[in-house]
N, CA, C and O atoms as a Tinker XYZ file with bonds, in Angstrom:
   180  protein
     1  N    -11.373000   16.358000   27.979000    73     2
     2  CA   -10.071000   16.440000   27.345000    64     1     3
     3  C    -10.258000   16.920000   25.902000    63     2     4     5
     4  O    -11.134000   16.517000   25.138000    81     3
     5  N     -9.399000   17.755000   25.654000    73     3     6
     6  CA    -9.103000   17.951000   23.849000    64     5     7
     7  C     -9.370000   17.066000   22.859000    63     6     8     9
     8  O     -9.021000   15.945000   23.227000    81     7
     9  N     -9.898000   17.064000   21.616000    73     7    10
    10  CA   -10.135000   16.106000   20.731000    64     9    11
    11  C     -8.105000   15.594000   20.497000    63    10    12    13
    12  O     -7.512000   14.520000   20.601000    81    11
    13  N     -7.779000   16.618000   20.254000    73    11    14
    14  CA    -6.314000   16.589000   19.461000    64    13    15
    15  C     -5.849000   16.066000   20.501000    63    14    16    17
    16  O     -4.884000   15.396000   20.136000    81    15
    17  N     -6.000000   15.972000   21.781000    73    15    18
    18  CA    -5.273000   15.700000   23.147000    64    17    19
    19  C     -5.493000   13.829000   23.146000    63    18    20    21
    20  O     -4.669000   12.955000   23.415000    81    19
    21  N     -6.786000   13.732000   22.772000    73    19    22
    22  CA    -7.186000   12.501000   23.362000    64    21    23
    23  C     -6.646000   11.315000   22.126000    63    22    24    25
    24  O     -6.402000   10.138000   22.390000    81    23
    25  N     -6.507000   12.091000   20.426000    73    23    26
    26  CA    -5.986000   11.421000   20.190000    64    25    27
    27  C     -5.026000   10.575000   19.968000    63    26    28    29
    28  O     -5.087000    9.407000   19.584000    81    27
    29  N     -3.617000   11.613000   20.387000    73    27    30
    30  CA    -2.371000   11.765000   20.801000    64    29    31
    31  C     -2.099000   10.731000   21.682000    63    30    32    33
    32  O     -1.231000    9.861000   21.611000    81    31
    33  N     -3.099000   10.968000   22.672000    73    31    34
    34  CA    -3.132000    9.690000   23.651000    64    33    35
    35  C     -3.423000    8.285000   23.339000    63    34    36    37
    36  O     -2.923000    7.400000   24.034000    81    35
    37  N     -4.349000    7.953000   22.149000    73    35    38
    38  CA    -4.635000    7.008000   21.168000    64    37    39
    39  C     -3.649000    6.466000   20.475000    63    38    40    41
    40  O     -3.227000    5.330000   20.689000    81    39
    41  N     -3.261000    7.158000   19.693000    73    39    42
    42  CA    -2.037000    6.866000   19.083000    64    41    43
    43  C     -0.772000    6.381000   19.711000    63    42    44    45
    44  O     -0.127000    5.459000   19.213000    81    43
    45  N     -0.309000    7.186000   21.135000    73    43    46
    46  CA     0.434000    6.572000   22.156000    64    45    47
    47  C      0.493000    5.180000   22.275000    63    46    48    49
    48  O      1.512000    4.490000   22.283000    81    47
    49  N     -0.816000    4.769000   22.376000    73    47    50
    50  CA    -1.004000    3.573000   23.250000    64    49    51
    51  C     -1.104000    2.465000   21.978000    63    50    52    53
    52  O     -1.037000    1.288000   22.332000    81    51
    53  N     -1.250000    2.711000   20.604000    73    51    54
    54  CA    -0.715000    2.089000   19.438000    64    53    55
    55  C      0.775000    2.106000   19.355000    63    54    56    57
    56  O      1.471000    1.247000   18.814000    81    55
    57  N      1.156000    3.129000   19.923000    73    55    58
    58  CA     2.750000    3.168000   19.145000    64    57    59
    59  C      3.334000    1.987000   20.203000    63    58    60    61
    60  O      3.887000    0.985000   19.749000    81    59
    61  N      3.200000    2.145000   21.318000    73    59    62
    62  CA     3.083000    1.098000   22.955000    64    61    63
    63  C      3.446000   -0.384000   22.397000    63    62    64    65
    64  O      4.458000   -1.045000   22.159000    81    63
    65  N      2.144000   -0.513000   22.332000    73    63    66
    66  CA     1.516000   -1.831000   21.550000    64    65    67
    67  C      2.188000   -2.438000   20.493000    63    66    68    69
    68  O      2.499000   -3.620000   20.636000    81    67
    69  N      2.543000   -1.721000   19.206000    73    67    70
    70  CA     3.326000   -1.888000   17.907000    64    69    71
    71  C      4.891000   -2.384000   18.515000    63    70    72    73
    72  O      5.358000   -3.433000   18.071000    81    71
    73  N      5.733000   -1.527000   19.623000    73    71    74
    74  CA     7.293000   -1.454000   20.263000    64    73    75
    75  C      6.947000   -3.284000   20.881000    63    74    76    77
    76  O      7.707000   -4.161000   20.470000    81    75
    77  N      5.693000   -3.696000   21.918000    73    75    78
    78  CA     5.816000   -4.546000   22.301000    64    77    79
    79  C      6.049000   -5.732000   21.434000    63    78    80    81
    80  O      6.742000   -6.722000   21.668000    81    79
    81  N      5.428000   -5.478000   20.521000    73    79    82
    82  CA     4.957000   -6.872000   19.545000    64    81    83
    83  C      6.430000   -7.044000   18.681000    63    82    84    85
    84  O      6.907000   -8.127000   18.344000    81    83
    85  N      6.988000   -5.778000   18.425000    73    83    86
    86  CA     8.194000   -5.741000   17.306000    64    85    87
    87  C      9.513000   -6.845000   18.624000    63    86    88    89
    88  O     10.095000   -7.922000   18.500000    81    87
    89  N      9.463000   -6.054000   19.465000    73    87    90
    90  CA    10.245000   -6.485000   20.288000    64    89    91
    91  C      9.820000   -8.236000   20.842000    63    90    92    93
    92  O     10.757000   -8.788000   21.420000    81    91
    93  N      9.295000   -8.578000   20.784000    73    91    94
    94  CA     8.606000   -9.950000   20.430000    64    93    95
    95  C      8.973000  -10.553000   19.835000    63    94    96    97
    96  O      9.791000  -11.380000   20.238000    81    95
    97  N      8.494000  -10.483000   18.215000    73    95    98
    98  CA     9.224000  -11.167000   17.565000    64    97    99
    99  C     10.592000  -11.003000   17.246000    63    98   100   101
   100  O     11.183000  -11.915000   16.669000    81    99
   101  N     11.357000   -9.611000   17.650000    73    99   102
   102  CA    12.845000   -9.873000   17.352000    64   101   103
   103  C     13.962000  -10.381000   18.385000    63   102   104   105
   104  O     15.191000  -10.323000   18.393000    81   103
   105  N     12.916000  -10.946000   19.323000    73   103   106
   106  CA    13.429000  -11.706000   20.559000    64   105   107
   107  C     13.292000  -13.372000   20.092000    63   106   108   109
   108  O     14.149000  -14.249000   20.204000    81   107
   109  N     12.051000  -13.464000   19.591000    73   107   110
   110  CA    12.057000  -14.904000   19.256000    64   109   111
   111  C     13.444000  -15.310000   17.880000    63   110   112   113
   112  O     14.300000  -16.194000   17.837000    81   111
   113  N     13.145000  -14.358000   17.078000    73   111   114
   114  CA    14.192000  -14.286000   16.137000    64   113   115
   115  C     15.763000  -14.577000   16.439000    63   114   116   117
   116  O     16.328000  -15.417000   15.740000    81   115
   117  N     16.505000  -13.881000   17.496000    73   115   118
   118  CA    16.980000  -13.656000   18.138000    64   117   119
   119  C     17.134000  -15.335000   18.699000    63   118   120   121
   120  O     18.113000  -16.043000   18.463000    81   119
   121  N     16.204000  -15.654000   19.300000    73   119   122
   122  CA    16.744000  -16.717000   20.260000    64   121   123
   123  C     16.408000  -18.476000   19.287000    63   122   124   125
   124  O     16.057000  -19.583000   19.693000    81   123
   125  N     16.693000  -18.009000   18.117000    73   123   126
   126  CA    16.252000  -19.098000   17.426000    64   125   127
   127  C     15.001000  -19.569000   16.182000    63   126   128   129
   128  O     15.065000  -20.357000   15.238000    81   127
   129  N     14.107000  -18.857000   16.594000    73   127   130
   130  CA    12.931000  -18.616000   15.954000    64   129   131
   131  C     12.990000  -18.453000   14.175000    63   130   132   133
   132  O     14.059000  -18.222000   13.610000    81   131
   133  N     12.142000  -18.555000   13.684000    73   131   134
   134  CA    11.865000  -18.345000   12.459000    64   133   135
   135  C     11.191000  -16.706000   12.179000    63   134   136   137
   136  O     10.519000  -15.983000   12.914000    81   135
   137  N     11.810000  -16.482000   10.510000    73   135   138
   138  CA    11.277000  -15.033000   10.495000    64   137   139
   139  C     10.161000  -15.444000   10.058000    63   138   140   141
   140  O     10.292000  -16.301000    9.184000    81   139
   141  N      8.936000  -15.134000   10.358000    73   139   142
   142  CA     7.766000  -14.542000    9.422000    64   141   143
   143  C      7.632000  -13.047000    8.796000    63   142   144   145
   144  O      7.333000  -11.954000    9.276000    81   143
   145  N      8.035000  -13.566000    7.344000    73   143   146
   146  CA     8.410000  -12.030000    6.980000    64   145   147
   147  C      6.652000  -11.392000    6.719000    63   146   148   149
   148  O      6.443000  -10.180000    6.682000    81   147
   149  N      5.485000  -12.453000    6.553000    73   147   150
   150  CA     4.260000  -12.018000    6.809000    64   149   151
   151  C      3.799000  -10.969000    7.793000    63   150   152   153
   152  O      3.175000   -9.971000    7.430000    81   151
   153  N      4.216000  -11.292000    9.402000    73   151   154
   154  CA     4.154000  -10.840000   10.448000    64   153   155
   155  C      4.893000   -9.551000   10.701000    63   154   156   157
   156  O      4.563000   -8.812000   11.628000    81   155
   157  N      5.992000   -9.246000    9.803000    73   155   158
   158  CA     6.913000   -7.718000    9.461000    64   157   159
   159  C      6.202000   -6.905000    8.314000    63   158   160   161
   160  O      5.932000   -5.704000    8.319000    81   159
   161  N      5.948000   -7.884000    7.277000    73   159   162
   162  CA     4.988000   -6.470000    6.499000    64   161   163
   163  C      3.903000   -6.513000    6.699000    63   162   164   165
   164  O      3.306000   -5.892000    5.820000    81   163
   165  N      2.875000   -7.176000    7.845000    73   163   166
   166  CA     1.691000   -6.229000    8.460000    64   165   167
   167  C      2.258000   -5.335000    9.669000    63   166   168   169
   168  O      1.382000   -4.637000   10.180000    81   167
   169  N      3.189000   -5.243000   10.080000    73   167   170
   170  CA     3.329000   -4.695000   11.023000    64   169   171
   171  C      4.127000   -2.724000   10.422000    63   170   172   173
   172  O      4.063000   -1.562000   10.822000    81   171
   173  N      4.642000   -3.344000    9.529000    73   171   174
   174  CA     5.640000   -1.752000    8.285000    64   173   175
   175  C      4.084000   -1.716000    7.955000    63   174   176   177
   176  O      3.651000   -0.624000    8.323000    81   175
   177  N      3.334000   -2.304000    7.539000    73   175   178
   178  CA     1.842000   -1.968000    6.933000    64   177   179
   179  C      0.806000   -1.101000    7.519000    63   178   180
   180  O     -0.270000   -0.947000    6.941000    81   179
């Protein structure tokens, strides 16, 4: 595979990963939860 190809694909599977976790905590948020505004600026970070 392509260098540029494979990283694309790398990055994909970060961007994946990042949607799951956001959606996570703005579910817990959402259903009661506390913000950790720690856990939002490593994640904008």
């Amino acid at each position: 595979m392509n260098s540029s190809i494979e990283v694309m694909v790398a990055e994909h599977e970060y961007i994946i990963r990042l949607i799951r976790v956001i959606r996570q905590a703005s579910l817990n948020i959402f259903n009661g939860g506390e913000i950790d505004s720690d856990d939002f600026e490593e994640i904008i970070d």
